[in-house]
PADRENTI-586725 format. One record per residue (C-alpha): residue in one letter; x, y, z. Coordinates in nm, 4 decimals. Example, Ala and Ser with C-alpha at 12.3 -4.5 7.8 and 13.67 -1.06 7.14 Angstrom:
<node r="A" X="1.2300" Y="-0.4500" Z="0.7800"/>
<node r="S" X="1.3670" Y="-0.1060" Z="0.7140"/>
***
This chain:
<node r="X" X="13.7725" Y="28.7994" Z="11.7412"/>
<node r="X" X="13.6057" Y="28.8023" Z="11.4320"/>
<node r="X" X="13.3466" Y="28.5448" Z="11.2237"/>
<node r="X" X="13.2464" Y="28.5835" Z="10.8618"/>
<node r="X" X="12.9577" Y="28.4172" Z="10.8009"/>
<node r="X" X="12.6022" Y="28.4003" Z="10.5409"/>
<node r="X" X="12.2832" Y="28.5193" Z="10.6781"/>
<node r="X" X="12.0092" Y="28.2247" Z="10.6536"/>
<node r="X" X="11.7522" Y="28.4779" Z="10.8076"/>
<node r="X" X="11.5883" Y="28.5509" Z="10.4461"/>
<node r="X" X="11.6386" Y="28.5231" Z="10.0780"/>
<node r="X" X="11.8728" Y="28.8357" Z="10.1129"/>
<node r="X" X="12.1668" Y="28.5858" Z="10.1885"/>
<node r="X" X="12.3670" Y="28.8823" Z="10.3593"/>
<node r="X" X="12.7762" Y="28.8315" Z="10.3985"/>
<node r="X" X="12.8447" Y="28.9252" Z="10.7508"/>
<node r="X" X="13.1273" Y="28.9934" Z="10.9297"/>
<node r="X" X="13.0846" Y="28.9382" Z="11.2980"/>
<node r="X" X="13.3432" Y="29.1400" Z="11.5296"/>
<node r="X" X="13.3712" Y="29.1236" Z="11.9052"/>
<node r="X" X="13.4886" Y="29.4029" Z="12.0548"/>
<node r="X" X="13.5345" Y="29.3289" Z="12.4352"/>
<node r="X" X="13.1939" Y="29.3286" Z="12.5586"/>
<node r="X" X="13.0511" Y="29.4966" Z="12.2294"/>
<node r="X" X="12.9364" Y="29.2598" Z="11.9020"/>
<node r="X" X="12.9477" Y="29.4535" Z="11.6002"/>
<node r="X" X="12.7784" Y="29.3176" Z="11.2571"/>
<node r="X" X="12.8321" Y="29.4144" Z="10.9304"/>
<node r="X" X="12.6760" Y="29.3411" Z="10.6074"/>
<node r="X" X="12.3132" Y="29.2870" Z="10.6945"/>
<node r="X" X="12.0386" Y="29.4831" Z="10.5319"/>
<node r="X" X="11.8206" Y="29.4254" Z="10.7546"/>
<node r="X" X="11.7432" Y="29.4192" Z="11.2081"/>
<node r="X" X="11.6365" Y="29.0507" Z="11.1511"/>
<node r="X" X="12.0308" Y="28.9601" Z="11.0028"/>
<node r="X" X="12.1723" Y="29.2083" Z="11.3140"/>
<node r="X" X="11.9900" Y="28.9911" Z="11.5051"/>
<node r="X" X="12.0988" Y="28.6609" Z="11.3558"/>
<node r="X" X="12.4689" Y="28.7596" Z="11.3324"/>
<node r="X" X="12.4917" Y="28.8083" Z="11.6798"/>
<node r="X" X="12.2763" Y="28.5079" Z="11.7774"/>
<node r="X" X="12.5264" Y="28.2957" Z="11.5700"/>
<node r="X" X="12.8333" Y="28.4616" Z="11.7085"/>
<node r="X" X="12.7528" Y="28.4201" Z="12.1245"/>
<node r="X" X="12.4974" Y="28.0634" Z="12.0863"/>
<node r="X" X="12.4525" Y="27.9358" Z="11.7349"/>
<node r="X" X="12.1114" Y="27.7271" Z="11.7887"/>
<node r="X" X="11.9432" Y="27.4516" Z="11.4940"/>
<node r="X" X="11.6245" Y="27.2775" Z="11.4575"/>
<node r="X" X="11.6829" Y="26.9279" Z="11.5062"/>
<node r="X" X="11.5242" Y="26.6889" Z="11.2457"/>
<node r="X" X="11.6216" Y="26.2848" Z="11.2540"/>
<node r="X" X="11.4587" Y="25.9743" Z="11.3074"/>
<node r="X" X="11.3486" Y="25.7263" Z="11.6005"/>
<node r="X" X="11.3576" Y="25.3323" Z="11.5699"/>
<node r="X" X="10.9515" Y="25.1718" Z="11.5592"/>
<node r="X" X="10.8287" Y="24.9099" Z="11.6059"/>
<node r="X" X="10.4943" Y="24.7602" Z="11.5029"/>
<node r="X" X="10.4341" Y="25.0006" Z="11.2096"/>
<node r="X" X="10.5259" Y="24.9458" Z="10.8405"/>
<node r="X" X="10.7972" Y="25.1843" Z="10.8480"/>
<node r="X" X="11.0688" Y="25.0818" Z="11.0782"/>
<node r="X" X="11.1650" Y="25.4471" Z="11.1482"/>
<node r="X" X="10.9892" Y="25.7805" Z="11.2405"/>
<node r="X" X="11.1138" Y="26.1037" Z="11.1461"/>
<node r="X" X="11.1164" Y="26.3364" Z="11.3954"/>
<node r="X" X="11.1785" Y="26.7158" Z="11.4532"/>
<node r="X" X="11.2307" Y="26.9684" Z="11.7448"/>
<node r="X" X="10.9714" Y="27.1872" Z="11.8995"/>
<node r="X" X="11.2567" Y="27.4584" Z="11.8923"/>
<node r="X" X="11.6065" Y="27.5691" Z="11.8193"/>
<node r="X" X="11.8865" Y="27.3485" Z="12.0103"/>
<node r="X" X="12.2609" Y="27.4545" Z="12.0893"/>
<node r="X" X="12.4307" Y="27.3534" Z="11.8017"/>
<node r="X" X="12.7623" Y="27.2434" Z="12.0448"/>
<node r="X" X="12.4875" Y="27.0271" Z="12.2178"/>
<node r="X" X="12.3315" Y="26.8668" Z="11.8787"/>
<node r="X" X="12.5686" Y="26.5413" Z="11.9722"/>
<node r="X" X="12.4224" Y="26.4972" Z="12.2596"/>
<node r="X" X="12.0654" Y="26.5311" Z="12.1598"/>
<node r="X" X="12.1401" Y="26.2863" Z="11.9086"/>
<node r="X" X="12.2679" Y="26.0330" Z="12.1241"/>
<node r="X" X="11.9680" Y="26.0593" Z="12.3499"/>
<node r="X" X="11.7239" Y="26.0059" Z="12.0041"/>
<node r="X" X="11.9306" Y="25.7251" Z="11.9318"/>
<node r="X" X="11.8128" Y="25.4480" Z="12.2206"/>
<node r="X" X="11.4808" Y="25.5859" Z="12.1584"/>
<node r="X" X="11.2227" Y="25.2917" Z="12.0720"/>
<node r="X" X="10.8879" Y="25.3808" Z="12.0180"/>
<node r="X" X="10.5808" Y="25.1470" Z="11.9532"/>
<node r="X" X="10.3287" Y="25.2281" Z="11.6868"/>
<node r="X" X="10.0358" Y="25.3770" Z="11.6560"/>
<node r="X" X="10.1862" Y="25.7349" Z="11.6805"/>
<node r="X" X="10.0370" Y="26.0517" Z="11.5616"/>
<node r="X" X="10.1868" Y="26.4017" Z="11.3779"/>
<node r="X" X="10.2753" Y="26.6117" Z="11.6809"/>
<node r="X" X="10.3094" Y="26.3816" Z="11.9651"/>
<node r="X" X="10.5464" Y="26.4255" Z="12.1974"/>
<node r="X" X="10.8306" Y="26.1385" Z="12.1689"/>
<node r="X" X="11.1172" Y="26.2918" Z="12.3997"/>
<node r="X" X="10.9744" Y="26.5945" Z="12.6295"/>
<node r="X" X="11.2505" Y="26.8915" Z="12.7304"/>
<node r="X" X="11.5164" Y="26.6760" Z="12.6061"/>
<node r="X" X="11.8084" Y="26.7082" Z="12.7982"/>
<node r="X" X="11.6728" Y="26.9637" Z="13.0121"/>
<node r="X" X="11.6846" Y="27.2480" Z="12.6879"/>
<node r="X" X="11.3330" Y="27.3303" Z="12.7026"/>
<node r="X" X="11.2758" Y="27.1531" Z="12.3670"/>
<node r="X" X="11.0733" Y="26.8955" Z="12.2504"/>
<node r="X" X="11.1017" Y="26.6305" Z="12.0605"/>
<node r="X" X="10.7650" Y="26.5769" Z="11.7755"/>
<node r="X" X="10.6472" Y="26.3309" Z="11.5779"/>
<node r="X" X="10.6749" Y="26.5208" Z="11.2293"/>
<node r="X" X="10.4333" Y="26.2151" Z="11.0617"/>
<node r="X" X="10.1041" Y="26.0086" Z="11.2127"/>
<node r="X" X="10.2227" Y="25.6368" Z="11.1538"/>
<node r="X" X="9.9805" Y="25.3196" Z="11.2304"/>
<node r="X" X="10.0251" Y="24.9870" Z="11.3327"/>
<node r="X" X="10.1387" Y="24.7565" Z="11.0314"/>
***
């Protein structure tokens, strides 16, 4: 099997070509360890920050944008969606507070990425 894909790692933008081999995963194309690294990540578990938004009420804004404490499966990032979704929070709420802890059992968390008050 075999993936082409663009390193995001740095400003580099590397071309790889991603190549499994039975149990071996060969890259090619980086210049670097950090795009080995990343090709290979990519290839097995491709992961994403999530960044959206939550419903609140009592504040000016009616939403709150929100962003992960790390990197999520990317086959998962539906279902972390869904879960943000029916998430209604009440303002006052503060830059780094915690809105959904180890969402869907990934580890994760969910962060305010803004401090919004009451309207």
């Amino acid at each position: 099997m075999k993936k082409e894909m663009i390193c995001i790692v740095c400003p580099m933008s590397c071309a790889l070509t991603v190549t499994q081999l039975e149990e071996e995963i060969l890259v090619d194309g980086n210049r670097c360890k950090r795009g080995k690294a990343f090709g290979e990540q990519e290839f097995v578990n491709p992961k994403r920050m999530l960044t959206s938004t939550i419903a609140i009420t009592g504040a000016r804004l009616p939403r709150l944008p929100v962003v992960s404490s790390g990197e999520l499966p990317l086959d998962r990032m539906k279902d972390f969606l869904e879960v943000l979704y029916r998430v209604r929070l009440e303002a006052p709420v503060a830059k780094g507070d915690i809105v959904v802890a180890d969402i869907l059992g990934s580890g994760v968390d969910i962060l305010a990425s803004r401090s919004i008050q009451t309207a």
